[in-house]
C-alpha positions in Angstrom: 107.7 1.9 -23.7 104.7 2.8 -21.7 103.1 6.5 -21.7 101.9 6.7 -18.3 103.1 4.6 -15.3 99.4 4.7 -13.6 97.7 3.7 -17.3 97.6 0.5 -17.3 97.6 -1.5 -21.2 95.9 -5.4 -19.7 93.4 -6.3 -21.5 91.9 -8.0 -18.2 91.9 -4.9 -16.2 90.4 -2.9 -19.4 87.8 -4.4 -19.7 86.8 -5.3 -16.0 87.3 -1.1 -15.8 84.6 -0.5 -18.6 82.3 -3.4 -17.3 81.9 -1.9 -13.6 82.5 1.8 -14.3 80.0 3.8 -12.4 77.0 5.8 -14.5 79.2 9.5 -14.4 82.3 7.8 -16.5 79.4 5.2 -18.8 77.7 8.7 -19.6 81.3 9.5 -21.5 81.9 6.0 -22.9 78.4 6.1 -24.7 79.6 9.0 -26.2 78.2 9.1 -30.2 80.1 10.7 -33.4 78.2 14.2 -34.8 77.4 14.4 -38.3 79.1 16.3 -40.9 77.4 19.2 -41.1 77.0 19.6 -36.9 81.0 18.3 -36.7 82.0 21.5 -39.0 79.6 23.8 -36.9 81.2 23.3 -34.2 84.5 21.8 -34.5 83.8 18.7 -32.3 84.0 15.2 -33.1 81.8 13.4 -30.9 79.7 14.0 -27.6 78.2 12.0 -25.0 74.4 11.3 -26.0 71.3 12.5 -24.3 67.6 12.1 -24.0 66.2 14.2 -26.7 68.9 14.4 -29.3 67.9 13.0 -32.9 69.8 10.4 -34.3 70.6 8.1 -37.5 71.3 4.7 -36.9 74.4 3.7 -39.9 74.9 0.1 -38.8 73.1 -2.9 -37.9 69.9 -4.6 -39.1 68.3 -0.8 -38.4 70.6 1.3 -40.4 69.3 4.4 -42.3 66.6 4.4 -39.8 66.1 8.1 -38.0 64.8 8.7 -34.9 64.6 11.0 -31.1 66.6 9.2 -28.2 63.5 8.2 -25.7 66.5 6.4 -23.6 70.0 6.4 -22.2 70.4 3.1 -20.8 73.6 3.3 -19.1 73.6 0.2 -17.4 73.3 -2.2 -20.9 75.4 0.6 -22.6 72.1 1.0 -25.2 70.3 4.2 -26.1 66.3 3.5 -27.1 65.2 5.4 -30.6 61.9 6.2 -31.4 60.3 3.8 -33.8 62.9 0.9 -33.5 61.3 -1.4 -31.5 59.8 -4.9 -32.0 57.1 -7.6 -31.1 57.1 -9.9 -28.6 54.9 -13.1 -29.1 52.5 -11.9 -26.6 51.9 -8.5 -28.5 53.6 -6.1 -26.7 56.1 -4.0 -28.5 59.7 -3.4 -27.0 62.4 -1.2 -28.0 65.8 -2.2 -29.5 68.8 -1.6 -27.8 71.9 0.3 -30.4 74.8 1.2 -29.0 75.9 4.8 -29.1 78.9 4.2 -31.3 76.5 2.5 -34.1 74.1 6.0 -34.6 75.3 9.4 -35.6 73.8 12.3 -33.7 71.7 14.7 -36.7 70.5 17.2 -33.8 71.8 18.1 -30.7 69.2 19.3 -27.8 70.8 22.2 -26.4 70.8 23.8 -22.4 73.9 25.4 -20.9 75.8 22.9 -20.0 75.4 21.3 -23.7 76.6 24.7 -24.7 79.5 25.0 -22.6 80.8 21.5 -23.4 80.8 22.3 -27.0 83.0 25.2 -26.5 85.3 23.4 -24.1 85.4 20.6 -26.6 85.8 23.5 -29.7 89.4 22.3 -31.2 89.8 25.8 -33.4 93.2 27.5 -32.7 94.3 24.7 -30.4 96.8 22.0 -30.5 100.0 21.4 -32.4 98.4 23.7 -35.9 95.9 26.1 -35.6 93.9 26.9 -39.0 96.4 29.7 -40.0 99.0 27.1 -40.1 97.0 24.5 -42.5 96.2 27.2 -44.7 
């Protein structure tokens, strides 16, 4: 039985939606996992990934590699990291594409609107148990 009559569950329309979505709704796809310590901190799984925010990469040929994010590249669905990059024949020296789902994010850079999203996204006290519950 379907959930939602205006959801649809092709695989044809699924993906043609996540191929031509527009930048606002890519900058939530390339959304990245926190680490352990920042996903205790503050109570959120993952959050879409920004310019400055430091990562480690824990798949692919670069795993266990850390780095800053010099690049959201919404259009390829890649983020750039500092220092994972490679040479070209002629010399010059371009950076790897990773996708956001590959890295998990070690520091966040913070502003307002960071902040705010973190306490929208806080998951303490809501839902079906609250911590008193568990305990």
């Amino acid at each position: 039985m379907k959930q939602k009559a205006t959801v649809t569950c092709s695989r044809r329309k699924n993906r043609k939606a996540h191929f031509t979505a527009p930048s606002h709704i890519r900058r939530k796809l390339m959304s990245a996992p926190l680490s352990k310590d920042l996903r205790t901190k503050y109570n959120v799984r993952s959050v879409p990934i920004r310019r400055d925010d430091e990562v480690m990469i824990v798949r692919g040929h670069y795993h266990d590699r850390e780095g800053k994010v010099t690049q959201v590249y919404r259009k390829k669905f890649r983020i750039h990291v500092e220092r994972v990059t490679r040479d070209k024949a002629n010399g010059q020296t371009v950076p790897i594409g990773i996708h956001p789902s590959k890295v998990v994010i070690t520091k966040l850079k913070l502003d307002k609107d960071r902040k705010a999203l973190l306490d929208r996204k806080n998951r303490t006290g809501k839902g079906k148990h609250s911590e008193k519950d568990t305990a």
